[in-house]
C-alpha positions as CSV (number, residue, x, y, z in Angstrom):
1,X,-174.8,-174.1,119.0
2,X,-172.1,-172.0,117.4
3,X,-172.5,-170.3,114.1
4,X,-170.5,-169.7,111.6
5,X,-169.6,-167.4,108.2
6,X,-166.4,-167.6,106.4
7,X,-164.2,-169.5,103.7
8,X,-165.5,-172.3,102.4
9,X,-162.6,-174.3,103.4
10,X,-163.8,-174.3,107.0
11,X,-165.9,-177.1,105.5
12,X,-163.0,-179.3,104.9
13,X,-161.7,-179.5,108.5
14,X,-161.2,-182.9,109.6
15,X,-162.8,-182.7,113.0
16,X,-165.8,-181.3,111.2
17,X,-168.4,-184.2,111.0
18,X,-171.1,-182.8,108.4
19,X,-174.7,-183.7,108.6
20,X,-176.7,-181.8,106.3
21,X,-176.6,-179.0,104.0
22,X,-179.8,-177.4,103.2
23,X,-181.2,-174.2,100.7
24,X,-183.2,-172.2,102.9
25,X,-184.5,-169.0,102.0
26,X,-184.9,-166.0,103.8
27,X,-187.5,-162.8,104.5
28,X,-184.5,-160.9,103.2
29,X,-183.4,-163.5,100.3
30,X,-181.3,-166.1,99.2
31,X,-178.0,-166.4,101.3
32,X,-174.9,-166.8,100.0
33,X,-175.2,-170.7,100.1
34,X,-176.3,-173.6,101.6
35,X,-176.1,-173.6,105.5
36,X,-173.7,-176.8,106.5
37,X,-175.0,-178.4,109.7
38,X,-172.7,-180.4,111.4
39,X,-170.7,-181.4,114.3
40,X,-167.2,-180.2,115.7
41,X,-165.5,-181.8,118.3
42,X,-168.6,-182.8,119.8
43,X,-170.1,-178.9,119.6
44,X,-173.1,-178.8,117.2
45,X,-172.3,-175.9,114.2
46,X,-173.9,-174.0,111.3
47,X,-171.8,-172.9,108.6
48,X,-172.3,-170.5,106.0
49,X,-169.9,-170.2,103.2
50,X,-170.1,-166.1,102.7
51,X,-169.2,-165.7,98.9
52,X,-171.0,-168.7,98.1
53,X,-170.1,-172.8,97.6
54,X,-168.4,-172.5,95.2
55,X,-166.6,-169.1,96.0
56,X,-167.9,-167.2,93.4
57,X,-169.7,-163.9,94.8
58,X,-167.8,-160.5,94.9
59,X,-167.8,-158.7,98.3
60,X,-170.7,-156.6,97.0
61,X,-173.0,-159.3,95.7
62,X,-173.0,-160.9,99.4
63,X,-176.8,-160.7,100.9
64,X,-175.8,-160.0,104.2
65,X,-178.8,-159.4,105.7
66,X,-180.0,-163.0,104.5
67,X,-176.4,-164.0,105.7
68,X,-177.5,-163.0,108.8
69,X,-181.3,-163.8,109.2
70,X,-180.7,-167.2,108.3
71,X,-178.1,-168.2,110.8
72,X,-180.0,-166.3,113.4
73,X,-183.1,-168.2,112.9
74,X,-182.1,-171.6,112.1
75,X,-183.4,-173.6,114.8
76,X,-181.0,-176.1,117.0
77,X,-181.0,-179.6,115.9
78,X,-182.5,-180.1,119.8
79,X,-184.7,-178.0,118.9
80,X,-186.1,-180.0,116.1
81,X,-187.0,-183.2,118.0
């Protein structure tokens, strides 16, 4: 699985196929946004919008540690049965 953080136009691509978004919290915090689960070009992906969905955090209100936790834990959909 590939994970990623950037714009939230990433989102929009149109060989991304999305399957979920879901609010997860983290030991660290909230991240930025919702983590996007979804499929492109056959590859499973996470994608984490890093000033938030809608863009609206400054480069110093980013929780980059939560950022961080929460795509490194997030388990693989093969992972979830």
């Amino acid at each position: 699985m590939l994970a990623f953080i950037g714009g939230t136009g990433l989102t929009r691509m149109d060989n991304l196929r999305i399957i979920r978004r879901q609010a997860i919290s983290t030991r660290f915090g909230d991240p930025s946004a919702a983590v996007v689960e979804g499929e492109l070009d056959g590859q499973n992906v996470l994608f984490l919008a890093r000033h938030g969905d809608p863009h609206v955090l400054l480069p110093h209100q980013v929780n980059y540690r939560a950022n961080i936790c929460l795509l490194y834990t997030s388990p693989s959909p093969r992972d979830r049965g």
